[in-house]
PDB file of N, CA, C, O and CB in Angstrom:
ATOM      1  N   UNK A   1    -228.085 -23.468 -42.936  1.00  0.00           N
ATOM      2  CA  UNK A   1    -226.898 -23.955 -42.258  1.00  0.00           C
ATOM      3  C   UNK A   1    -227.166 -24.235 -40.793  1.00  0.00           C
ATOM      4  O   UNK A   1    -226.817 -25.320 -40.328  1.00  0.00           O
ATOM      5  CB  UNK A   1    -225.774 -22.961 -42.395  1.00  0.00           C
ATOM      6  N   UNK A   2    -227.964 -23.023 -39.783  1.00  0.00           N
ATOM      7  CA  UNK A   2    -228.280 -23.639 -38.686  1.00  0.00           C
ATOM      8  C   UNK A   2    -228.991 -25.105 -38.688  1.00  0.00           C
ATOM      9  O   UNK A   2    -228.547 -25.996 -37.964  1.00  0.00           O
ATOM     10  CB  UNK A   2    -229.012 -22.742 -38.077  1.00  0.00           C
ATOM     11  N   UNK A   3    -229.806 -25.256 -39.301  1.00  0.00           N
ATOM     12  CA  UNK A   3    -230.151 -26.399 -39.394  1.00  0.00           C
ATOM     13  C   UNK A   3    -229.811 -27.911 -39.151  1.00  0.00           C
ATOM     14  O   UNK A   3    -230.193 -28.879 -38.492  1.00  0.00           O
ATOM     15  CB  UNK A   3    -230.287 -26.261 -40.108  1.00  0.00           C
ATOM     16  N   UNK A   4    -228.780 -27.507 -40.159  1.00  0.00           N
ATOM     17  CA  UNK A   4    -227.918 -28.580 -40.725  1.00  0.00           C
ATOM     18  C   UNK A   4    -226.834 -28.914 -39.260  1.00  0.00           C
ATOM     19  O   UNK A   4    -226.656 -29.942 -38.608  1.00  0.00           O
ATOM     20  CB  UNK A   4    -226.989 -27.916 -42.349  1.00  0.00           C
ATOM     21  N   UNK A   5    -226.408 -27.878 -39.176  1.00  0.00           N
ATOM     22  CA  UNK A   5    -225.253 -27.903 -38.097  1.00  0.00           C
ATOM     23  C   UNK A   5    -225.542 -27.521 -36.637  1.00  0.00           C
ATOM     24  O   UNK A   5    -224.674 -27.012 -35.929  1.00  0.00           O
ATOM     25  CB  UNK A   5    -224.181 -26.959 -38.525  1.00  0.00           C
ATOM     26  N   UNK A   6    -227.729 -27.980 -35.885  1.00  0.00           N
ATOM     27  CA  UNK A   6    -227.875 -27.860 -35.343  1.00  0.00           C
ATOM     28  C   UNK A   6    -228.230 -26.728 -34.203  1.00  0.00           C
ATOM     29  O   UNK A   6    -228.500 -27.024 -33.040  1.00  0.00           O
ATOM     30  CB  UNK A   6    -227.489 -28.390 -35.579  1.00  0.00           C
ATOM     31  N   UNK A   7    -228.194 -25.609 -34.631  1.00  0.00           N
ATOM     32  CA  UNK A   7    -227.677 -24.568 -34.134  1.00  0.00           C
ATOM     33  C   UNK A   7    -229.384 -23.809 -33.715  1.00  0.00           C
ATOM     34  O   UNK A   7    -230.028 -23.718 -34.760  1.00  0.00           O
ATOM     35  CB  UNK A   7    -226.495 -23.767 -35.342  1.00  0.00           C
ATOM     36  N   UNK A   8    -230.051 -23.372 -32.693  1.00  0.00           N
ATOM     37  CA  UNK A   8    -231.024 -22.766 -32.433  1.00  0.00           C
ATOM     38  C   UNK A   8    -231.255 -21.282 -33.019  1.00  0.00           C
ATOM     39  O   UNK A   8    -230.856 -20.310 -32.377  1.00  0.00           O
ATOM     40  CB  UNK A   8    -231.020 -22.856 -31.208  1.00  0.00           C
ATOM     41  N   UNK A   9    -231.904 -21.139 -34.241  1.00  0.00           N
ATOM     42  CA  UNK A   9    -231.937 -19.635 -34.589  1.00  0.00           C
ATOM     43  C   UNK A   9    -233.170 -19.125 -33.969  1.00  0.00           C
ATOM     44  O   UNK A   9    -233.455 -17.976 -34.309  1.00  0.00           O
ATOM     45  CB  UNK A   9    -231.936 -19.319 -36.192  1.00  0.00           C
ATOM     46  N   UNK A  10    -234.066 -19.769 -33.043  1.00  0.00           N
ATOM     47  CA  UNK A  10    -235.120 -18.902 -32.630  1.00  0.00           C
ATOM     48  C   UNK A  10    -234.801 -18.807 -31.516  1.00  0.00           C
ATOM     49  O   UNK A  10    -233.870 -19.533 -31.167  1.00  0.00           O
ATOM     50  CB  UNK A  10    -236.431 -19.222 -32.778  1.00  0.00           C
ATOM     51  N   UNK A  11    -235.462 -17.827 -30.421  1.00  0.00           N
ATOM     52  CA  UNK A  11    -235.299 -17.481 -29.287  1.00  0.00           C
ATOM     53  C   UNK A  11    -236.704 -17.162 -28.720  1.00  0.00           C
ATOM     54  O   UNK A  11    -237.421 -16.205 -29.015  1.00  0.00           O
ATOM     55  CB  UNK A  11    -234.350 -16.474 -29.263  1.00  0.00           C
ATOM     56  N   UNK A  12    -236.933 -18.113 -27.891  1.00  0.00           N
ATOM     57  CA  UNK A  12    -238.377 -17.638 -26.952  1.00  0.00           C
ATOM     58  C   UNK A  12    -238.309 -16.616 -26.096  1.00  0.00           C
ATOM     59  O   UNK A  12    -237.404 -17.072 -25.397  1.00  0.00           O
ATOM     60  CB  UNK A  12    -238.913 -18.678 -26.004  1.00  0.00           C
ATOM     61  N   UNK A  13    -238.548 -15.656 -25.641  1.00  0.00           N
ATOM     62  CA  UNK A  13    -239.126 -14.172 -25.395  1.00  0.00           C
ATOM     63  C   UNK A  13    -240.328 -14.213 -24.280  1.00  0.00           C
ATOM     64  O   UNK A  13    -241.528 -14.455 -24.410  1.00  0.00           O
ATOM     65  CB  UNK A  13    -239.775 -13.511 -26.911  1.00  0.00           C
ATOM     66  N   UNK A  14    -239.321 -13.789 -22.817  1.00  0.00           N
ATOM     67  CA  UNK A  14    -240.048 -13.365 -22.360  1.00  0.00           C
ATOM     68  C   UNK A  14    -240.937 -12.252 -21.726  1.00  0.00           C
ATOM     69  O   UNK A  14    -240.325 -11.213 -21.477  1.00  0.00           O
ATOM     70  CB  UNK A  14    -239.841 -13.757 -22.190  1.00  0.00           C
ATOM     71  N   UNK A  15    -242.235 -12.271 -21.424  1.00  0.00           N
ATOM     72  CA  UNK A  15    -243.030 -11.459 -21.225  1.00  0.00           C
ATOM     73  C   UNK A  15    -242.183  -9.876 -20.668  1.00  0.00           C
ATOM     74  O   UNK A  15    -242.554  -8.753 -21.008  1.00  0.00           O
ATOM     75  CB  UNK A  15    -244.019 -12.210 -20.281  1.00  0.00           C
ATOM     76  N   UNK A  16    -241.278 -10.109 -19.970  1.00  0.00           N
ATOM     77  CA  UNK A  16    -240.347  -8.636 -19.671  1.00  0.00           C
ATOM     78  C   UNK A  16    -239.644  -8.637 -20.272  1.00  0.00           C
ATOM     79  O   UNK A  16    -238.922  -7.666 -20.045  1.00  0.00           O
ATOM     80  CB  UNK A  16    -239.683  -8.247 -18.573  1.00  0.00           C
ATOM     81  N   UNK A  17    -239.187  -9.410 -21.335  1.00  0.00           N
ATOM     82  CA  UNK A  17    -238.188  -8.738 -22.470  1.00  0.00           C
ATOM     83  C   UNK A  17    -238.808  -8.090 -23.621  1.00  0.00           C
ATOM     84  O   UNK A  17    -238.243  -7.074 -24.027  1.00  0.00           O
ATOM     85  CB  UNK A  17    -237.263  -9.788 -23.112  1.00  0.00           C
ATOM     86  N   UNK A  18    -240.135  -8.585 -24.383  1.00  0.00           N
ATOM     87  CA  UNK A  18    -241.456  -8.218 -24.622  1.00  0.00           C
ATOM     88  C   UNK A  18    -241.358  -6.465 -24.427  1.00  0.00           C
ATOM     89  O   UNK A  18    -240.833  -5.551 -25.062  1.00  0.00           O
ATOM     90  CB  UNK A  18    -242.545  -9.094 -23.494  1.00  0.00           C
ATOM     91  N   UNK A  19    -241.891  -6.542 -23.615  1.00  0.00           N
ATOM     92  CA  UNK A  19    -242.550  -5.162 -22.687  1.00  0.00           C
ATOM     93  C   UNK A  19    -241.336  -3.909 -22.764  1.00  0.00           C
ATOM     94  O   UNK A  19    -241.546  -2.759 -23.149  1.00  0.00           O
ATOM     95  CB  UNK A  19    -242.842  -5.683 -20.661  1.00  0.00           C
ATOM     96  N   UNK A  20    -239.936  -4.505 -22.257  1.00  0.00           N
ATOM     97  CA  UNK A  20    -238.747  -3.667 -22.300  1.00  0.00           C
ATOM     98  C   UNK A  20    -238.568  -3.329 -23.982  1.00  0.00           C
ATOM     99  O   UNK A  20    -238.187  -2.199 -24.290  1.00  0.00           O
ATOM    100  CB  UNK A  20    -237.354  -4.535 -21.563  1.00  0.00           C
ATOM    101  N   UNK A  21    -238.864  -4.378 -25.098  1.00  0.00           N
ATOM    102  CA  UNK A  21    -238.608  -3.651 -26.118  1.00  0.00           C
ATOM    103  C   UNK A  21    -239.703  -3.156 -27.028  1.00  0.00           C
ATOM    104  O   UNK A  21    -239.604  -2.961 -28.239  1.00  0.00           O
ATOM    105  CB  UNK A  21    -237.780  -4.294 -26.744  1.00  0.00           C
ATOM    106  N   UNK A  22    -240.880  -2.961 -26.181  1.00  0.00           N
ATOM    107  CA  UNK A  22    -242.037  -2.101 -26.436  1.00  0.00           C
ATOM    108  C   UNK A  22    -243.011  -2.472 -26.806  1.00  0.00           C
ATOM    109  O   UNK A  22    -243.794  -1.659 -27.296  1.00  0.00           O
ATOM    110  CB  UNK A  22    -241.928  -1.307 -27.119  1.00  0.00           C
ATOM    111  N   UNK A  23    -243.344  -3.813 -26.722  1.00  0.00           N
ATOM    112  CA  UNK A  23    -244.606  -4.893 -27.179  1.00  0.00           C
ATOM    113  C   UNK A  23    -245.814  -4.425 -25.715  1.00  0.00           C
ATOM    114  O   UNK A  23    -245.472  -3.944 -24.635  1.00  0.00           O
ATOM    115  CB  UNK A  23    -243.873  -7.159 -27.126  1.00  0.00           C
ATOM    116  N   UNK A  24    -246.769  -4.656 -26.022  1.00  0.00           N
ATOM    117  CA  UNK A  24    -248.703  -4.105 -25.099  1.00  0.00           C
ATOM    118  C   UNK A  24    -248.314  -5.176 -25.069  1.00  0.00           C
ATOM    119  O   UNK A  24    -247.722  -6.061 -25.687  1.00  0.00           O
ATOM    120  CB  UNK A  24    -250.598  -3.456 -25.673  1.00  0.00           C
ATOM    121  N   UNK A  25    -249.110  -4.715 -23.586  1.00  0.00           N
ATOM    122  CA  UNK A  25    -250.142  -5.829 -22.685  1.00  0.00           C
ATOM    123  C   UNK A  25    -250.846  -6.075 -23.837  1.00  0.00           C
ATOM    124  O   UNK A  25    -250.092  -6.772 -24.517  1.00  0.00           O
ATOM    125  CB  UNK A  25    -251.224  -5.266 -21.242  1.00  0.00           C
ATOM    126  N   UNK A  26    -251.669  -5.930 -24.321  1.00  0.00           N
ATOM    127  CA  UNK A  26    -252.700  -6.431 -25.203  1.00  0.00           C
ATOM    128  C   UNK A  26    -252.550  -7.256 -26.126  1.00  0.00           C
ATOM    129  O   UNK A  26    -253.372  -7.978 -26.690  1.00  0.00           O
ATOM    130  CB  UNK A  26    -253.212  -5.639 -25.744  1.00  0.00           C
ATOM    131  N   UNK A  27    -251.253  -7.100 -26.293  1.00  0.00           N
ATOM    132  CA  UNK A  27    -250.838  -7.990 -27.833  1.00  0.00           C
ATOM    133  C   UNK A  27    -249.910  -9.172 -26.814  1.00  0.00           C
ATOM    134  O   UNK A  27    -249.528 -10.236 -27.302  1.00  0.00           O
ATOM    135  CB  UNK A  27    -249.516  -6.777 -29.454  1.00  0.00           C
ATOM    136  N   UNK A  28    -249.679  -8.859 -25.602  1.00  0.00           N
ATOM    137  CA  UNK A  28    -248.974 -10.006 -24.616  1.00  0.00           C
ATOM    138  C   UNK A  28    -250.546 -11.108 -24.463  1.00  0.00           C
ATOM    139  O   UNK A  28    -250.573 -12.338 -24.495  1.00  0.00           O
ATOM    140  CB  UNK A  28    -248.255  -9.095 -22.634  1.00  0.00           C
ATOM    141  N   UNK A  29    -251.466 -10.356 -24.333  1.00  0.00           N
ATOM    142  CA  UNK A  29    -252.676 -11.055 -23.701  1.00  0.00           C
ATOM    143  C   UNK A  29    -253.321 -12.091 -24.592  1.00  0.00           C
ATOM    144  O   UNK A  29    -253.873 -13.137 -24.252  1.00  0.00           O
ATOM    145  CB  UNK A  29    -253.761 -10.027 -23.327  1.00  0.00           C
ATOM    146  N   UNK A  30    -253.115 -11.522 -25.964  1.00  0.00           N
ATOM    147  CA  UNK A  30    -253.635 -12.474 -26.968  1.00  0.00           C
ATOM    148  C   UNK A  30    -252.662 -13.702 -26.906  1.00  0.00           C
ATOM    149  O   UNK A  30    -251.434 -13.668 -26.838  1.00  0.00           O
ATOM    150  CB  UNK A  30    -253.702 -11.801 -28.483  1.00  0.00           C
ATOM    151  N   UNK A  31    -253.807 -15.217 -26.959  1.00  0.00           N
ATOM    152  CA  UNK A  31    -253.523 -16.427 -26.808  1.00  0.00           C
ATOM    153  C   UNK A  31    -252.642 -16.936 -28.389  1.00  0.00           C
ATOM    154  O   UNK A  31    -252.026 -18.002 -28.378  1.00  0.00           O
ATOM    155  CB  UNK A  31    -254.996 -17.177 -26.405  1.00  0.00           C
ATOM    156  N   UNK A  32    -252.674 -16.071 -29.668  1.00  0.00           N
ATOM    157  CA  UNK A  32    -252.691 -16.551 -31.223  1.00  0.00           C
ATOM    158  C   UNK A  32    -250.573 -15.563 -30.930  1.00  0.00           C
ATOM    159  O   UNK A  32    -249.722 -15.577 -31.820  1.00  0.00           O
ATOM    160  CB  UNK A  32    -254.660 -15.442 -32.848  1.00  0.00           C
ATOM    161  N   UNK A  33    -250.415 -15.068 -29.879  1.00  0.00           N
ATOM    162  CA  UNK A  33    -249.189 -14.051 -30.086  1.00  0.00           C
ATOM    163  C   UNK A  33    -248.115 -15.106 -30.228  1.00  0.00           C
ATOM    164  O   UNK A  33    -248.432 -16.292 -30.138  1.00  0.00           O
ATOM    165  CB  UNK A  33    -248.862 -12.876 -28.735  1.00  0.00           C
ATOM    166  N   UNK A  34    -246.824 -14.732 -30.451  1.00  0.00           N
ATOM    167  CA  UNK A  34    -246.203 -15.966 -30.643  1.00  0.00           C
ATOM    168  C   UNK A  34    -244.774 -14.942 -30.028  1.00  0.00           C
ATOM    169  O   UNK A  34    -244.211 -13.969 -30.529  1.00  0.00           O
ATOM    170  CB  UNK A  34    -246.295 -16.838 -32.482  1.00  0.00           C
ATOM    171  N   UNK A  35    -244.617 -15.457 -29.143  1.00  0.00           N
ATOM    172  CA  UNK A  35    -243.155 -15.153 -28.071  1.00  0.00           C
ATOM    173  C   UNK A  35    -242.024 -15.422 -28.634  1.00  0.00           C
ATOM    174  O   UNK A  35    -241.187 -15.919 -27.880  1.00  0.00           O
ATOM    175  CB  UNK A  35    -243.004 -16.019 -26.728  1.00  0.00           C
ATOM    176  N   UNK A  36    -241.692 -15.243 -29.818  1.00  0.00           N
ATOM    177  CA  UNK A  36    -240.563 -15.492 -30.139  1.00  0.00           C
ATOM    178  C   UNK A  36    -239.804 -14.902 -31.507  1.00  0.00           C
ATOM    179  O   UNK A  36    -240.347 -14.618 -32.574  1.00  0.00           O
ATOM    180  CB  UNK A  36    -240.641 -16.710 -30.080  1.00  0.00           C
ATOM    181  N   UNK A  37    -238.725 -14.825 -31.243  1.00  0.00           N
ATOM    182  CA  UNK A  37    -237.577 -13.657 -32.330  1.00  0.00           C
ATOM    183  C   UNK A  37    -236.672 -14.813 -33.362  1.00  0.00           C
ATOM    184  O   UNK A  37    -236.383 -15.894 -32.850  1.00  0.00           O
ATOM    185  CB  UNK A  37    -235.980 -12.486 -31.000  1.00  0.00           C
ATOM    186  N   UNK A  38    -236.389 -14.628 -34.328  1.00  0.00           N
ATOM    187  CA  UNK A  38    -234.616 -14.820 -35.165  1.00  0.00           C
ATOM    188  C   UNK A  38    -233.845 -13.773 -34.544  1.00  0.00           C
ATOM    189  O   UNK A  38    -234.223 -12.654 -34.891  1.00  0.00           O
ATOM    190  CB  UNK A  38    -234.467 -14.478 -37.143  1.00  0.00           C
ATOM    191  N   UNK A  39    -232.961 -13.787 -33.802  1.00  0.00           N
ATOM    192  CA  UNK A  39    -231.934 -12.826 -33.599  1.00  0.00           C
ATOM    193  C   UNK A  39    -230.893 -13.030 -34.652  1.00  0.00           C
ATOM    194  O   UNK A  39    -230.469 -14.099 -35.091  1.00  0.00           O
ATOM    195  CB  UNK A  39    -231.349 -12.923 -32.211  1.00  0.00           C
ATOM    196  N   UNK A  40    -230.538 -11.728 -34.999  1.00  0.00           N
ATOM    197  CA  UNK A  40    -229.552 -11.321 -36.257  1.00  0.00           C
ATOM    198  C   UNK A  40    -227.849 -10.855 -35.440  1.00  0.00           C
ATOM    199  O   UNK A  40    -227.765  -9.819 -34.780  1.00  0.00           O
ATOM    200  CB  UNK A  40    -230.447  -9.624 -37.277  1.00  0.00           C
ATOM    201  N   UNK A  41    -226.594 -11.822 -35.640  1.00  0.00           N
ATOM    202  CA  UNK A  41    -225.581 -11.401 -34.763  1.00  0.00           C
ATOM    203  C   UNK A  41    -225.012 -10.128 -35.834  1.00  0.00           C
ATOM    204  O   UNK A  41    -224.869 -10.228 -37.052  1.00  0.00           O
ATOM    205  CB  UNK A  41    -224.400 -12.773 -34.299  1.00  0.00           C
ATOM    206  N   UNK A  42    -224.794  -9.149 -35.137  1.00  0.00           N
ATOM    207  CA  UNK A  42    -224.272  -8.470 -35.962  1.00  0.00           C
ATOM    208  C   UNK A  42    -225.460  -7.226 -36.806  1.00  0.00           C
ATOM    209  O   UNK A  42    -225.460  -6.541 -37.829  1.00  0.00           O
ATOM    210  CB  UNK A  42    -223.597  -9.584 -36.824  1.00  0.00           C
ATOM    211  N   UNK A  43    -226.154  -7.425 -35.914  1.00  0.00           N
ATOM    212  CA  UNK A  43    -227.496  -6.289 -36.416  1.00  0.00           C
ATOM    213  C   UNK A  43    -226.510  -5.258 -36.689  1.00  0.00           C
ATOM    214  O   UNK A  43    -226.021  -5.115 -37.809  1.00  0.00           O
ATOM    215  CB  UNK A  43    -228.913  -5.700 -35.095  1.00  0.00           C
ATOM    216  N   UNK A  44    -226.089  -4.258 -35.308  1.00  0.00           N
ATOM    217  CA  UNK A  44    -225.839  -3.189 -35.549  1.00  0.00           C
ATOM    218  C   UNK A  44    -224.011  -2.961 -36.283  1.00  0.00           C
ATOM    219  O   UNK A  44    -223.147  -2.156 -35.938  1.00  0.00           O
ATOM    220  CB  UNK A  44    -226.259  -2.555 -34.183  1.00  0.00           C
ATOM    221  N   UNK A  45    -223.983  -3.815 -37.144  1.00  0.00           N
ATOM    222  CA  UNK A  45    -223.292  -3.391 -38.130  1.00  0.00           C
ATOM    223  C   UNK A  45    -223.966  -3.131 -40.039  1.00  0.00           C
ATOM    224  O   UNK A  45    -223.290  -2.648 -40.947  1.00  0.00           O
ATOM    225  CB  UNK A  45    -222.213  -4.448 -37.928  1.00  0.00           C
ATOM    226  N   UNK A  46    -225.554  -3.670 -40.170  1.00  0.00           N
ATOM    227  CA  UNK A  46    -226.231  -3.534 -41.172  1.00  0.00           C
ATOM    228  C   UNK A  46    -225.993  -1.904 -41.235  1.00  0.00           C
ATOM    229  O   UNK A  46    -225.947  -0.995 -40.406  1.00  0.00           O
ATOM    230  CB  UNK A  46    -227.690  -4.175 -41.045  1.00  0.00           C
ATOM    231  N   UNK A  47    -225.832  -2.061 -43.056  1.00  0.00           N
ATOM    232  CA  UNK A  47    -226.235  -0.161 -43.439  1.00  0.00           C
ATOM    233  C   UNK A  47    -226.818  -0.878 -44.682  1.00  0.00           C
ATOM    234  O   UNK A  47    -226.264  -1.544 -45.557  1.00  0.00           O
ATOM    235  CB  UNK A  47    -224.612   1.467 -43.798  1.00  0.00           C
ATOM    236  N   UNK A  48    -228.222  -0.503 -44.468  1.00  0.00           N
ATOM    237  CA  UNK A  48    -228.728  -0.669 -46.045  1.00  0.00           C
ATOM    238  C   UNK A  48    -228.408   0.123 -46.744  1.00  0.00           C
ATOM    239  O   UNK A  48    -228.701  -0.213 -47.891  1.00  0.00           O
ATOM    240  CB  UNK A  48    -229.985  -0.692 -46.360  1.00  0.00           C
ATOM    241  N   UNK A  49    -227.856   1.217 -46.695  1.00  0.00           N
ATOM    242  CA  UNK A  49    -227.501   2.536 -47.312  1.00  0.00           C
ATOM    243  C   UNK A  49    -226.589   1.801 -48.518  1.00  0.00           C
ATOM    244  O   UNK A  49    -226.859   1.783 -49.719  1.00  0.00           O
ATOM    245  CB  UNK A  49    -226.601   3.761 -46.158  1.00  0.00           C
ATOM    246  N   UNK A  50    -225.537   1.257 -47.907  1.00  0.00           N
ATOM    247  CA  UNK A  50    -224.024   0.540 -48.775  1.00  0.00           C
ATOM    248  C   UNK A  50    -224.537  -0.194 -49.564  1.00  0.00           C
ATOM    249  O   UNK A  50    -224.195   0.193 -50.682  1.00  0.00           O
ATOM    250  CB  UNK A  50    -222.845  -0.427 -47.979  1.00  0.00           C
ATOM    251  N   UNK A  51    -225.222  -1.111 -49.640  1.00  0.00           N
ATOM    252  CA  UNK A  51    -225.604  -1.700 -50.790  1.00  0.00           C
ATOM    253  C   UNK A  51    -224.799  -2.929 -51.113  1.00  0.00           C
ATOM    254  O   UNK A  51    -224.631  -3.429 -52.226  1.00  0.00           O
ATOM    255  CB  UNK A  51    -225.544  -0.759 -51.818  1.00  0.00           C
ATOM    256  N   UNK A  52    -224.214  -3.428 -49.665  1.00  0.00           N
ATOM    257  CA  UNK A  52    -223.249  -4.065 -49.525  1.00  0.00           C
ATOM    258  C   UNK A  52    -223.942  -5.542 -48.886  1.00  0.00           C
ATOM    259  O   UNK A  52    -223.213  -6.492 -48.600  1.00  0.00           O
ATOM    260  CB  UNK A  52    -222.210  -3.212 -48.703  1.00  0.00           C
TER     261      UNK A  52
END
């Protein structure tokens, strides 16, 4: 549906947002790393528990 209706589901990531959510220098340093997330709206309402 993003797709279709345009909508950006990736998000490029930078090097201090990286780092703040616990990604190395080392794995920042490698040239093959790839800076970027799917953000999920509504993460912290998932319970895999529910089965829902």
């Amino acid at each position: 549906m993003d797709l279709r209706d345009g909508v950006a589901s990736i998000d490029v990531l930078t090097d201090d947002e990286l780092i703040a959510g616990g990604e190395t220098l080392e794995n920042l340093r490698d040239p093959n790393y790839v800076r970027a997330a799917g953000r999920l709206n509504g993460i912290d309402q998932f319970d895999a528990a529910s089965g829902a």
